[in-house]
C-alpha positions in Angstrom: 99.0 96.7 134.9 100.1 92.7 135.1 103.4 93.0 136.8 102.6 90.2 139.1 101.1 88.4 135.7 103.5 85.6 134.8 103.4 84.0 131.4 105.0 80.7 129.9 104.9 81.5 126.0 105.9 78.2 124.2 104.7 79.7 120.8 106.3 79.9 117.9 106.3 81.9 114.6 103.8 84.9 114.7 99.9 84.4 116.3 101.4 83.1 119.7 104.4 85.0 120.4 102.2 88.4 119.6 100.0 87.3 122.3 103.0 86.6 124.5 104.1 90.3 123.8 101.1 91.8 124.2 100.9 90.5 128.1 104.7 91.9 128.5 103.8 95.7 127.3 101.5 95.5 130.0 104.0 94.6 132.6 103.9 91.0 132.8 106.8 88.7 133.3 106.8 86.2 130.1 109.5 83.6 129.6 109.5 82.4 126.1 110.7 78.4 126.0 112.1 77.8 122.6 113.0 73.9 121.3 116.7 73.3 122.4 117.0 71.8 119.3 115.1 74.1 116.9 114.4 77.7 118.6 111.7 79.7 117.2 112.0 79.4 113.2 111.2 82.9 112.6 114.8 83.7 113.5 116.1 82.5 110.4 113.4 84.2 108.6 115.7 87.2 107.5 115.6 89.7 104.6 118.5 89.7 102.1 120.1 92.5 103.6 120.2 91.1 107.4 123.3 90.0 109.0 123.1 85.7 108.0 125.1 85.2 111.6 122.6 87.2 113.7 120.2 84.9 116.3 117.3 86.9 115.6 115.6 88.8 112.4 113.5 91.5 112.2 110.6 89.0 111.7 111.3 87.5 115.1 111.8 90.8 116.7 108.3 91.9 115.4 106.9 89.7 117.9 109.0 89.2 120.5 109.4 91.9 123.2 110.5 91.9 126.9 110.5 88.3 127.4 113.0 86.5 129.1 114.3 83.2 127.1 114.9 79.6 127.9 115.6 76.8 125.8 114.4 73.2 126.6 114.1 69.8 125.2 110.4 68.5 126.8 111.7 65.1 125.6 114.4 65.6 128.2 113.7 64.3 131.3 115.3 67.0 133.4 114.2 69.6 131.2 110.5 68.1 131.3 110.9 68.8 135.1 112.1 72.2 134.3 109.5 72.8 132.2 106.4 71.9 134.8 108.8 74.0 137.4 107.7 76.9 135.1 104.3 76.3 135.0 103.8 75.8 138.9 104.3 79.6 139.4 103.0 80.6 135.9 99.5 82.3 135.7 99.2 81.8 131.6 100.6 78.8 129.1 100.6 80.0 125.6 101.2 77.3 123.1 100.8 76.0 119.6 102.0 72.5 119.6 101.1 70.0 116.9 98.1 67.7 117.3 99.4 64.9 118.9 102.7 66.5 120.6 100.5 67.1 124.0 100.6 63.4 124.3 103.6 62.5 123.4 105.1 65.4 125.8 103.0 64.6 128.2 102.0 67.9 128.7 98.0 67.9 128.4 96.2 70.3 130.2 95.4 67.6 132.7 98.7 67.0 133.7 99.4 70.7 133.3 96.6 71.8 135.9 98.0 68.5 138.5 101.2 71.3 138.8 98.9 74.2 138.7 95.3 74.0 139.1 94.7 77.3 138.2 96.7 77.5 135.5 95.0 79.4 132.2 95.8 78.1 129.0 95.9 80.0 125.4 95.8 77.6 122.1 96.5 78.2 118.8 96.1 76.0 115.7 95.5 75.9 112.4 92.7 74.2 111.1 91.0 73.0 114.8 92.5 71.3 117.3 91.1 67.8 115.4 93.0 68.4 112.7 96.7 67.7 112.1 97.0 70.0 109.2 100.3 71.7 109.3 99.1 75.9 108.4 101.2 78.7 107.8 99.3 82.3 107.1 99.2 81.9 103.2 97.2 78.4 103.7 94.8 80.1 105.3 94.5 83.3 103.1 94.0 80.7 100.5 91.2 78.2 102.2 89.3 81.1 103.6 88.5 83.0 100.6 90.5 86.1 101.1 93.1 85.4 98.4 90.3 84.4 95.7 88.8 87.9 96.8 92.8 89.9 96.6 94.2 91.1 93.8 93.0 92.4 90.6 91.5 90.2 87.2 95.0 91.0 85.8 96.9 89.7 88.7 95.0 86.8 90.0 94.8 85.6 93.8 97.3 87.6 95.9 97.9 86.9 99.6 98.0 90.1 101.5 101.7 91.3 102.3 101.4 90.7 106.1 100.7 87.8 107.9 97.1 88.7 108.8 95.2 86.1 109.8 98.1 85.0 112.0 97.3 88.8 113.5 93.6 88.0 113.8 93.8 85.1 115.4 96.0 86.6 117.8 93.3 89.2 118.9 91.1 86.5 119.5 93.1 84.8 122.1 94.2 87.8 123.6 89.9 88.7 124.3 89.8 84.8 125.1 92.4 85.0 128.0 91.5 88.3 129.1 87.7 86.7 129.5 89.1 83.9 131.4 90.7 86.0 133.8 87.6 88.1 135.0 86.3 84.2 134.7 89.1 82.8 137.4 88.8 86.0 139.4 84.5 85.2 139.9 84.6 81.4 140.2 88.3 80.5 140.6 87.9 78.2 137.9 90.7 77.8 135.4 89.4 77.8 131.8 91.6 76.6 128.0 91.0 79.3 125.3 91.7 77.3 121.9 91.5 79.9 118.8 92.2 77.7 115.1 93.3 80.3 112.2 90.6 78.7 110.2 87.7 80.4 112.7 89.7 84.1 112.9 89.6 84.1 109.4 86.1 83.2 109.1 84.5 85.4 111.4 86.6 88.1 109.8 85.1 88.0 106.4 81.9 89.7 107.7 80.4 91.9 105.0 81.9 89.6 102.4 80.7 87.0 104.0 76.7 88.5 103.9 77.2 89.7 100.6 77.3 86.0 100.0 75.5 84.3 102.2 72.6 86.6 101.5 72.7 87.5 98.2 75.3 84.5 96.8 77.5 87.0 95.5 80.8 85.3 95.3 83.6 87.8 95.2 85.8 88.5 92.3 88.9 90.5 92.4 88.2 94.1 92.1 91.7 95.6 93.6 91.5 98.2 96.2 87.4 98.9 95.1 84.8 97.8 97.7 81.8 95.8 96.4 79.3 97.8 97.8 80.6 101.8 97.6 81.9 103.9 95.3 84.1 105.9 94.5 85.7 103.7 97.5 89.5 102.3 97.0 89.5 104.0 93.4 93.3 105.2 93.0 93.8 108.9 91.6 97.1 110.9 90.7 97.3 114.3 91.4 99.4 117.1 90.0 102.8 115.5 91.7 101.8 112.4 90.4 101.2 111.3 94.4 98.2 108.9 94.3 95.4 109.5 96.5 92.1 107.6 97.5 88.5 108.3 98.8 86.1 106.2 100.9 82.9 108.0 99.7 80.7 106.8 102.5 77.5 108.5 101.4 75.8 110.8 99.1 76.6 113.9 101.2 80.4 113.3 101.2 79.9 112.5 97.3 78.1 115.9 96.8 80.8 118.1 98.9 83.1 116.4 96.8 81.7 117.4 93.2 81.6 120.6 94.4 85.0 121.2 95.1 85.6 119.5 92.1 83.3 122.3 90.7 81.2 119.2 88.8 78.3 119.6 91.2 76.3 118.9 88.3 77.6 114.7 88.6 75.9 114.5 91.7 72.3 115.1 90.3 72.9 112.9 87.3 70.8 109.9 87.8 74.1 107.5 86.8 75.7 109.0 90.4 73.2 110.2 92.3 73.2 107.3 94.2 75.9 105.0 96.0 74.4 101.9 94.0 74.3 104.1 90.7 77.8 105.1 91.4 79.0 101.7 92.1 77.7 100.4 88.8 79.0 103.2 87.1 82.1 103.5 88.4 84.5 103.4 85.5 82.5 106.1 83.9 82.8 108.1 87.3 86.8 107.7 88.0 87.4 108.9 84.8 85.5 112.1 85.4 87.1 112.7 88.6 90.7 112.1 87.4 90.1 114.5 84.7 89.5 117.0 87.7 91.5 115.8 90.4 95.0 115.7 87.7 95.2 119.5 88.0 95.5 120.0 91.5 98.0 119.7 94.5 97.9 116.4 96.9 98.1 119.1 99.8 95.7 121.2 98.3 93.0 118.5 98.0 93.8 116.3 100.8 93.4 119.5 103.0 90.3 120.4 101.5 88.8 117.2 102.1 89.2 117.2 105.7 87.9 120.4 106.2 84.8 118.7 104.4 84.8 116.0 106.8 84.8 113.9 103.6 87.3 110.5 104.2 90.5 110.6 101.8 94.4 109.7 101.9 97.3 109.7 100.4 98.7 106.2 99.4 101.7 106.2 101.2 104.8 103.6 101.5 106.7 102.6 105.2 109.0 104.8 105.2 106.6 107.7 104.8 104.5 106.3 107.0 107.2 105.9 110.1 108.2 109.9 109.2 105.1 110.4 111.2 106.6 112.0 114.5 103.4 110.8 116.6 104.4 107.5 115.2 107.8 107.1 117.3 105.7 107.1 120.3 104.6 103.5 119.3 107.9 102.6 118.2 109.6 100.3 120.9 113.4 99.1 121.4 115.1 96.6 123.4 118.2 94.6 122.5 117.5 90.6 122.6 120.9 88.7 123.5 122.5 92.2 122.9 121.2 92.6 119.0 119.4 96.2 118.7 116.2 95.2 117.5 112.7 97.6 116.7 109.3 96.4 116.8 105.6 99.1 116.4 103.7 98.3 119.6 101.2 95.9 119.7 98.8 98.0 121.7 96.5 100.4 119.9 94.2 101.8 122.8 95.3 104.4 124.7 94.1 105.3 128.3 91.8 108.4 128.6 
């Protein structure tokens, strides 16, 4: 789809280089320009078990695929000049330099778009481009409310185990770019997308965010349970001790489950017969559902409840997760600098 799309990714760590590896599923040509000096950082972000003399991690792989790689020193003169070679023939700059480091490498958009007038160009920082707050994921989680909101009242704030607003803020820039180029393509004018992790997190708290802002109800720490729905995020162990979860969305998937159940007589009570009576009685309701749900199979129910129509899941870890054959599809492999490396696809839609 972009094979004549050429990309300069001069990202580092997770938000940028995603961005970068999104364009190169879809056939564009992205060189990523590391520091000379420094590289990417993520390559020395390695598990334990990885190989301490390896280039790359798993981390860096995660992000980085089909790229091409250079590394420069934009305080070197010559590779300055190398650098602005690059972006004379590149259609897309993705960057997250440092406030200030534009300047001082005297690589401002201005000066950018004197090489290449219609070059687009893709931003990320942390707290807005005003600020020189240095912000890695778990900053953010914390500043933004979603750690305050993760976790239970035994465990206090927990940040979520992957680096998601990084991941948000990602998507952001991808729509941003995409927008600019059906921009470029109508008026030939060259626009700067700048996405901060601060506003992706933000605009991602949305019914949280309501719940508050209309009803100031600050958030406490209620695990996997959603404020507003229940039983929703309520764990539940079957006969093989597998744990399973519902997301009862409404009454009717409530009612078809109580019947299975054969405890159709819940649903009329006037403690459940509603999603707000449920949700203030939830306790109370998980227990009387446990006592049912103990006695029978994972596959038994799980099957049941998709015949029903009614939402429900087995809490599952990686590995049973990637034993999904359909799964492999998304799975993609390339060696960087000739070290095997495995990466899911960042691309969930599929063409129809």
């Amino acid at each position: 789809m972009f094979s004549k799309l050429i990309i300069v990714d001069a990202s580092t760590v997770l938000a940028g280089p995603s961005v970068g590896t999104f364009f190169a599923e879809l056939g564009a040509t992205v060189i990523k320009v590391e520091n000379s000096s420094s590289y990417d950082v993520t390559r020395s972000w390695k598990l334990p078990s990885e190989d301490k003399n390896s280039i790359i991690s798993a981390y860096f792989s995660s992000v980085n695929f089909g790229k091409k790689y250079i590394q420069l020193d934009l305080k070197n003169k010559e590779h300055h000049t190398q650098f602005l070679n690059l972006i004379k023939v590149a259609d897309i700059l993705i960057s997250n330099f440092k406030k200030g480091d534009e300047e001082k490498l005297q690589i401002e958009d201005k000066a950018l778009r004197r090489c290449n007038p219609g070059l687009l160009i893709g931003k990320i920082n942390g707290f807005g481009k005003e600020s020189d707050r240095v912000a890695y994921d778990l900053i953010l989680q914390a500043e933004t409310g979603f750690m305050s909101m993760n976790g239970t009242p035994e465990s206090g704030p927990v940040k979520m185990p992957v680096a998601l607003i990084d991941v948000l803020a990602a998507h952001h820039l991808k729509e941003g770019l995409l927008l600019a180029m059906l921009k470029k393509k109508d008026t030939g004018v060259a626009s700067t997308i700048s996405v901060s992790l601060y506003d992706a997190a933000v605009s991602s708290l949305v019914n949280q965010a309501s719940n508050y802002l209309m009803n100031n109800h600050i958030p406490q720490r209620i695990g996997s349970l959603h404020p507003n729905i229940a039983p929703y995020g309520e764990l539940f162990e079957t006969k093989e001790k597998d744990l399973i979860t519902f997301a009862i969305g409404s009454d009717s998937h409530f009612k078809k489950l109580c019947n299975y159940l054969k405890i159709i007589e819940l649903a009329e009570k006037t403690e459940f017969n509603s999603n707000q009576s449920r949700v203030i009685n939830r306790t109370e309701l998980q227990r009387l559902l446990q006592e049912k749900i103990k006695y029978l199979s994972t596959i038994e129910i799980l099957s049941e409840m998709n015949s029903l129509n009614v939402p429900a899941g087995k809490v599952k870890n990686l590995e049973e997760v990637f034993q999904n054959e359909e799964l492999q599809k998304s799975i993609l492999k390339e060696e960087i600098s000739g070290i095997p490396s495995q990466r899911v696809s960042s691309i969930a839609f599929r063409w129809e």
